[in-house]
C-alpha positions in Angstrom: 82.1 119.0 139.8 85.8 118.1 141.0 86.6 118.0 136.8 84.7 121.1 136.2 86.7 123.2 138.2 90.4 121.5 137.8 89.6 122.3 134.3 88.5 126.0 135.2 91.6 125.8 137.2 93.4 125.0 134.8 92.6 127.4 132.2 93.1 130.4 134.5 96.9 129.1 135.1 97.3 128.9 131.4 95.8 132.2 130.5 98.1 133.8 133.3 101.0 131.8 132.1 100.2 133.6 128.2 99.7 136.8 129.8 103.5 136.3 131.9 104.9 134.9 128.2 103.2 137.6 125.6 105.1 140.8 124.8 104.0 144.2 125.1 102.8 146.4 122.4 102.6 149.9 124.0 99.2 151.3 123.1 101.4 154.9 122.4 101.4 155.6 119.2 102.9 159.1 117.9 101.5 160.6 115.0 102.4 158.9 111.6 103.3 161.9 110.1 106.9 163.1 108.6 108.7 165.0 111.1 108.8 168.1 110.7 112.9 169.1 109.0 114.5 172.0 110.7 115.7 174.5 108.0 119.2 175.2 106.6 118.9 178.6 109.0 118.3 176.9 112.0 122.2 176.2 112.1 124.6 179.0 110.9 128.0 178.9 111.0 129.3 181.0 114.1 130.3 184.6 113.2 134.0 185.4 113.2 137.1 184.8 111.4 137.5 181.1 110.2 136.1 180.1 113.3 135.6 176.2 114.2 132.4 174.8 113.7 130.8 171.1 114.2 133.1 170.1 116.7 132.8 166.1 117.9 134.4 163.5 119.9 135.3 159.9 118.9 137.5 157.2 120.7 140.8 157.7 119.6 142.3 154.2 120.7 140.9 150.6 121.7 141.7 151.5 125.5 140.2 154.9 125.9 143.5 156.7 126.5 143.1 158.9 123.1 140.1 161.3 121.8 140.2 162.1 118.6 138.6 166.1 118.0 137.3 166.9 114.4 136.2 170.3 113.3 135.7 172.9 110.6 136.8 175.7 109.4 136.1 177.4 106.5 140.1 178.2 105.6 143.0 176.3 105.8 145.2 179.0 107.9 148.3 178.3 109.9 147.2 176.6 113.3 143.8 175.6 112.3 144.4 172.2 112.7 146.0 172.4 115.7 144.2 171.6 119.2 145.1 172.6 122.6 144.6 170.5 125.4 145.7 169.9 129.2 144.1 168.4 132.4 141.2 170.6 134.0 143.0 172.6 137.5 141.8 172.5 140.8 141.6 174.8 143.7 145.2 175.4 143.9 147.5 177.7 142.4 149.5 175.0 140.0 148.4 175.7 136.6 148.2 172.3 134.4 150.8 171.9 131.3 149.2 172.4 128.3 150.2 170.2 125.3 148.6 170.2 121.7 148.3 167.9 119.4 148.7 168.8 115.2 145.4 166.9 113.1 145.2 166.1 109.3 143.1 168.4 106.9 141.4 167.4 103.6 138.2 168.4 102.4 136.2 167.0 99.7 133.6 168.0 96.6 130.2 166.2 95.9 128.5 167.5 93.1 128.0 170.9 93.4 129.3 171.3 97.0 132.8 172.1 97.9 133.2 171.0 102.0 135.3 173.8 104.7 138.4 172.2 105.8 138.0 168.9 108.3 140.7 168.4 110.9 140.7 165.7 113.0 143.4 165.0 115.3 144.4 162.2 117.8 145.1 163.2 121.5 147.1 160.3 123.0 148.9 159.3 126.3 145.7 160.7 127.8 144.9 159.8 131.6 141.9 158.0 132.7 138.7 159.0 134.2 139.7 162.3 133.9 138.8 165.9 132.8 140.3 167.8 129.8 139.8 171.4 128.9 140.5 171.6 125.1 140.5 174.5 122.4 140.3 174.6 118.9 140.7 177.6 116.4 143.4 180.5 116.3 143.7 183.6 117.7 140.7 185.3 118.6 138.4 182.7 117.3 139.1 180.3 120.0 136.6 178.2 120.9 136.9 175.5 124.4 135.1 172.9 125.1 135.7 169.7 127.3 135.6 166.2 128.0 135.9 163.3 130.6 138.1 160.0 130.0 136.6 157.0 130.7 137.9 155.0 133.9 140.5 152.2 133.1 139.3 149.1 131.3 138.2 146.5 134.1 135.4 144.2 135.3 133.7 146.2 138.1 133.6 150.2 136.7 130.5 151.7 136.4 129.6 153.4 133.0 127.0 154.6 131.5 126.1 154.9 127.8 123.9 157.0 125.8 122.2 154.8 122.8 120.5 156.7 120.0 119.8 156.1 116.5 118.3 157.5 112.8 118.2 160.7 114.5 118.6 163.5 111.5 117.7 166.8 112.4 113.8 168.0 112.5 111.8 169.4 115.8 111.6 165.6 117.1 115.3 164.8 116.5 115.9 167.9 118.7 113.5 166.7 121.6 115.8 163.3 121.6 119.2 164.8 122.0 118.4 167.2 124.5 116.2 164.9 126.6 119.6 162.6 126.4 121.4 165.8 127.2 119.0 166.8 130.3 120.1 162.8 131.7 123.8 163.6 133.4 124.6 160.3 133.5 125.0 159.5 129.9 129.3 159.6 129.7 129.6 158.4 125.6 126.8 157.6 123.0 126.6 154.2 120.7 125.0 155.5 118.0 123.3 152.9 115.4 123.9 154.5 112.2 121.9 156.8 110.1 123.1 160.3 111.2 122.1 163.5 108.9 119.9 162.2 106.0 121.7 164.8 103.9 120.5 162.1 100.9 117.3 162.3 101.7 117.3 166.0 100.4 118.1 167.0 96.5 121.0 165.9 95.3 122.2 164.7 98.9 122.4 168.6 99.9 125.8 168.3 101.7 124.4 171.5 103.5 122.7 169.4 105.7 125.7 167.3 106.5 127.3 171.2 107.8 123.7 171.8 109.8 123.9 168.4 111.2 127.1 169.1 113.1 126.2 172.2 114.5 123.5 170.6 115.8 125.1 168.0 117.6 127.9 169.9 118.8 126.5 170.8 122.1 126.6 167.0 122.6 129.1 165.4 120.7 132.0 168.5 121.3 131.8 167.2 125.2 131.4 163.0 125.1 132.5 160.9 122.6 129.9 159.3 120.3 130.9 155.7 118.9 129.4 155.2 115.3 127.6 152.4 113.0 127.4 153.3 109.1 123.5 153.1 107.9 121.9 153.2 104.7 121.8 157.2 105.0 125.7 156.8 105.3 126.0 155.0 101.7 125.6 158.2 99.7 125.8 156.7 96.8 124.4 158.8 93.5 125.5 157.3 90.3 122.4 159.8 88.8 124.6 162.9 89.5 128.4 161.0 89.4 128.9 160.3 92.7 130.2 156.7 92.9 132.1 156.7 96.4 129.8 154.8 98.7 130.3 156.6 102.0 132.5 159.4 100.9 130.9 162.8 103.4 130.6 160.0 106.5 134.3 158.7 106.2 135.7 162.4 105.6 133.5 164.1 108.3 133.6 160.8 110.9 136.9 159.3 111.2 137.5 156.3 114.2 140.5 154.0 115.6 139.6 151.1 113.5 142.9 150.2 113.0 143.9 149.9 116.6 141.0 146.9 116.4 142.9 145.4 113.8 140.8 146.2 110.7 141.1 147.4 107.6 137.8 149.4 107.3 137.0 152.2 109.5 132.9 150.2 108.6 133.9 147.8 111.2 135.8 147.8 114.1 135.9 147.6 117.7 137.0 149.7 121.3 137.1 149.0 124.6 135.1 151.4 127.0 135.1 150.7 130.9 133.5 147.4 131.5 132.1 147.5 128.2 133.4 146.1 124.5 131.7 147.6 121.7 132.0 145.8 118.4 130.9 147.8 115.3 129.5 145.9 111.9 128.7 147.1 109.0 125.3 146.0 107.2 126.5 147.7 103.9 129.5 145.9 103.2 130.2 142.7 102.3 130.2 140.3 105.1 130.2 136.9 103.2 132.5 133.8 104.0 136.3 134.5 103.3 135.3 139.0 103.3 137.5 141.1 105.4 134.3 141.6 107.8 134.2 137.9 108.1 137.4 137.1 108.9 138.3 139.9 110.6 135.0 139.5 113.6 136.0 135.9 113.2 139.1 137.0 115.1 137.6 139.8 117.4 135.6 137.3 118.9 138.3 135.4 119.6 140.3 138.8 121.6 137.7 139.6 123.9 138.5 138.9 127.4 135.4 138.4 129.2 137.3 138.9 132.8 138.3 143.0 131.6 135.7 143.6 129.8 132.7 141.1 130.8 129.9 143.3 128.7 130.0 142.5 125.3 128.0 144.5 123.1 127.6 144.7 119.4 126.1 147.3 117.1 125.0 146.7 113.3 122.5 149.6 111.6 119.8 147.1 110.1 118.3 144.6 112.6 118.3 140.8 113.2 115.0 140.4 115.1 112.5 143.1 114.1 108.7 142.4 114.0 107.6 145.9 112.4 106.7 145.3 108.7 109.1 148.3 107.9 112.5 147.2 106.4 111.6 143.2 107.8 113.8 140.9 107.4 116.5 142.9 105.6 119.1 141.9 108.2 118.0 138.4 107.4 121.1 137.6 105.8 123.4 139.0 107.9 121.7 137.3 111.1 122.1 133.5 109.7 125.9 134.8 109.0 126.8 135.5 112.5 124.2 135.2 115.0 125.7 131.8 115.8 129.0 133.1 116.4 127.4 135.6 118.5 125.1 133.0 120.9 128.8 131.3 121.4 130.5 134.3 122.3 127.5 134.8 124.9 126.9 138.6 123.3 124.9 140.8 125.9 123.1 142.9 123.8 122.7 143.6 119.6 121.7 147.2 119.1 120.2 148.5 115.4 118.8 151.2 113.9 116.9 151.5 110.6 113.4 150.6 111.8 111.9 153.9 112.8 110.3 152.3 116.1 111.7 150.8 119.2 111.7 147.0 119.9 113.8 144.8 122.9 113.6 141.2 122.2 113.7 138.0 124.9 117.1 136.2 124.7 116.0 134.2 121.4 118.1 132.4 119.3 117.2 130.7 115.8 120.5 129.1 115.5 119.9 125.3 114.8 118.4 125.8 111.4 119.8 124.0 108.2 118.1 123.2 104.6 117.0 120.1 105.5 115.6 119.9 109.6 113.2 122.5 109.2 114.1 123.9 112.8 113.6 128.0 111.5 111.3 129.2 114.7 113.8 131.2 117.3 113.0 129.5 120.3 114.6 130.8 124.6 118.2 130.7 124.5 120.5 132.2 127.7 123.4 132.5 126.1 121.9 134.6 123.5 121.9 138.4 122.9 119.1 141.1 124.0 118.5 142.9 120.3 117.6 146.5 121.0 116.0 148.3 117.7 117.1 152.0 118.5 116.0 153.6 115.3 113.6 156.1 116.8 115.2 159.3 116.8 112.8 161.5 115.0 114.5 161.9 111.5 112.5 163.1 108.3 110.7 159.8 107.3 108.6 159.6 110.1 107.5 157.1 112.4 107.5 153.1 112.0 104.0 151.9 112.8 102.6 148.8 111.1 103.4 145.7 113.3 103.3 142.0 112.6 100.1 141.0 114.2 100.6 139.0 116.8 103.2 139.9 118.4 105.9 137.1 118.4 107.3 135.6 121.1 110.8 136.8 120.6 110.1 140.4 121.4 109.4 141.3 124.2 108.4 145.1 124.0 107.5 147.7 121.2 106.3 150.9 120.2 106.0 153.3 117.6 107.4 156.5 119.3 110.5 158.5 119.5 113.2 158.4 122.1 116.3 157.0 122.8 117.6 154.8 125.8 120.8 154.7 128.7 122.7 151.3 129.6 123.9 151.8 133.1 126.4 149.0 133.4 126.5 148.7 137.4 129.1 146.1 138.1 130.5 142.8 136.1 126.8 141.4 136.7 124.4 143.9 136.4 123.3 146.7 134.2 120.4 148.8 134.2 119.0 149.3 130.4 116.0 152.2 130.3 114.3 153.8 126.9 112.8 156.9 127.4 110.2 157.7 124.9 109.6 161.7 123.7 106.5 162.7 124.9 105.3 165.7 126.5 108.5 167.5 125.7 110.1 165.1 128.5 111.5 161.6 128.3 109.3 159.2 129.9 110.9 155.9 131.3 108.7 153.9 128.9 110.7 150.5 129.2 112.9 149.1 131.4 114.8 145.8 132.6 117.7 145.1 134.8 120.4 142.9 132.5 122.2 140.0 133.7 125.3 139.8 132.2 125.8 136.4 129.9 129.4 135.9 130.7 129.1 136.4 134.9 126.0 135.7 135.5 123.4 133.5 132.5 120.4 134.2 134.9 117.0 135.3 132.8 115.9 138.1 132.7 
């Protein structure tokens, strides 16, 4: 009797252990459908004379002391390029200097489309954790908007990011930006690639690149958004002549990547707050002895851990992804670098490209080599949390075939739509949340405090 019920015993522990161990696969499952595309009309350009459109913010240096402003405008006249900046007043009479700051101008032609003018320009020597009124456009088609600087780069600031990915622009990539916008705490975005599908339509309709910016705008005009290249980046059409891989992202999206120390604005690197953010590129070559190589090789190698003690890193196609869409295609790319990554104690791997949301465990499958057979990811603290963020809502619909069962590397997944905040607290803690889009609000459907790998390797 004794035996019989150690045994029982014993299999209650064990099924509760499973339980503790398996991962979650929400039972939510939004409709497998193509989201519905919001139309060219949705998005004109603002009446008025050569009036600024598609106004965004990136990081202008590694530090966060610049902000580089891009725009449109449909002619290239005298003082279009030029912005106007200077530090919001307060209650007294002083009025603030106001500086400005001159921007480069190009356009460009893809197939049948001729772009407006694109100015971006660099404001530098900027203050930190402070507000800045800016304006753009001449005369009486002056258009203001603003922005906050992050605080100075140190262990112990608070910060909060925004993280969104393959977002596009139908009904469902509209409920995800303005539920992030409804949030005031999100301060800048990391966004995982794949950003106006414009090549998803005829002849990659560069109409939709235009549409795509006025969209954002109410966002990205007021916080900066910090960008990974995706397969919807490529643009590459050698049906209809058009051979320059990436041409309409690197005209209309221009970062600091030299201030990083790389040659490619693809990859590259800045320093937010407690944070560094170190962007990959999937679609280049990243191969012993490449540029990519050699130049994270050395990245790695420049962060300091005791300024900036979360280390994050973004790539558009993902490492550890259990949804049979687009598995394994960053299979390559993982047995590259995931090493160097494990070593470097990375906090967290965020990707795109899988139209689904998954957070792993801290796994690592690191030990593998032609000839031991070790190939099953197995608990590892000093590895990374992989966050797949590619649930935005764009055109092509929702991920939702599984791997069945679940592995034991990831640790929670759905097939919805949403997008998610990383409130870095302090050197130690930060408080990661995804809120899926469901009855037009964003529900808290996932979330775990982080302990951060360099201060504190605690599980989770």
């Amino acid at each position: 009797m004794k035996s019989i019920n150690f045994s029982l015993l014993s299999l209650v522990i064990l099924s509760i252990s499973t339980l503790i161990n398996a991962g979650v696969t929400s039972k939510y499952v939004r409709q497998a459908l193509p989201s519905i595309e919001m139309s060219l009309d949705t998005f004109p350009s603002p009446s008025g004379h050569n009036v600024p459109e598609q106004v965004h913010l990136t990081q202008g240096d590694h530090d966060g002391r610049a902000m580089i402003v891009s725009w449109v405008t449909p002619l290239n006249l005298a003082g279009s390029n030029v912005v106007t900046y200077w530090i919001k007043g307060n209650s007294s009479d002083v009025k603030p200097a106001k500086k400005k700051a001159h921007g480069s101008t190009s356009s460009y032609r893809f197939y049948d489309y001729v772009s407006g003018f694109l100015h971006h320009a660099t404001i530098k020597g900027l203050e930190y954790d402070t507000k800045y009124i800016y304006e753009v456009g001449t005369d009486k088609s002056v258009r203001q908007f603003n922005f906050t600087t992050p605080p100075k780069v140190g262990p112990d600031v608070p910060y909060t990011f925004g993280i969104i990915g393959d977002l596009g622009q139908t009904y469902a990539s509209n409920e995800t930006l303005y539920h992030y916008m409804s949030n005031p705490k999100g301060q800048a975005v990391l966004f995982a690639g794949d950003l106006s599908y414009a090549d998803d339509q005829p002849n990659h309709d560069q109409r939709k690149w235009d549409t795509w910016g006025r969209f954002m705008e109410p966002c990205a005009a007021y916080q900066p958004f910090i960008y990974a290249a995706g397969n919807h980046e490529i643009d590459f059409a050698p049906e209809i002549d058009e051979t320059h891989a990436f041409k309409p992202y690197m005209h209309r999206y221009p970062n600091s990547y030299k201030a990083s120390g790389s040659i490619s604005p693809l990859w590259y690197s800045v320093r937010r707050g407690p944070a560094h953010i170190i962007v990959l590129s999937s679609y280049s070559a990243y191969g012993k002895y490449t540029p990519q190589y050699l130049w994270l090789e050395q990245e790695l190698k420049n962060v300091n851990r005791e300024e900036t003690p979360w280390l994050i890193v973004m790539v558009h196609s993902p490492w550890y992804n259990s949804n049979n869409y687009h598995y394994m295609e960053g299979e390559s790319m993982r047995i590259m670098f995931e090493s160097w990554l494990v070593n470097s104690k990375v906090d967290l791997v965020l990707a795109g490209h899988v139209h689904a949301y998954e957070r792993s465990e801290r796994f690592s499958n690191i030990k593998y080599n032609i000839t031991n057979g070790l190939s099953t990811p197995v608990k590892d603290l000093s590895a990374p949390m992989y966050i797949t963020i590619g649930d935005g809502g764009n055109i092509e619909g929702i991920a939702n075939s599984y791997t069945d069962p679940q592995p034991s590397y990831s640790a929670y997944r759905e097939a919805s739509f949403g997008h998610a905040l990383l409130e870095i607290k302090n050197k130690t803690h930060a408080l990661y949340t995804w809120h899926r889009n469901q009855d037009n609000e964003p529900v808290a459907a996932d979330s775990i405090m982080l302990y951060n790998r360099y201060n504190l390797q605690t599980d989770e």
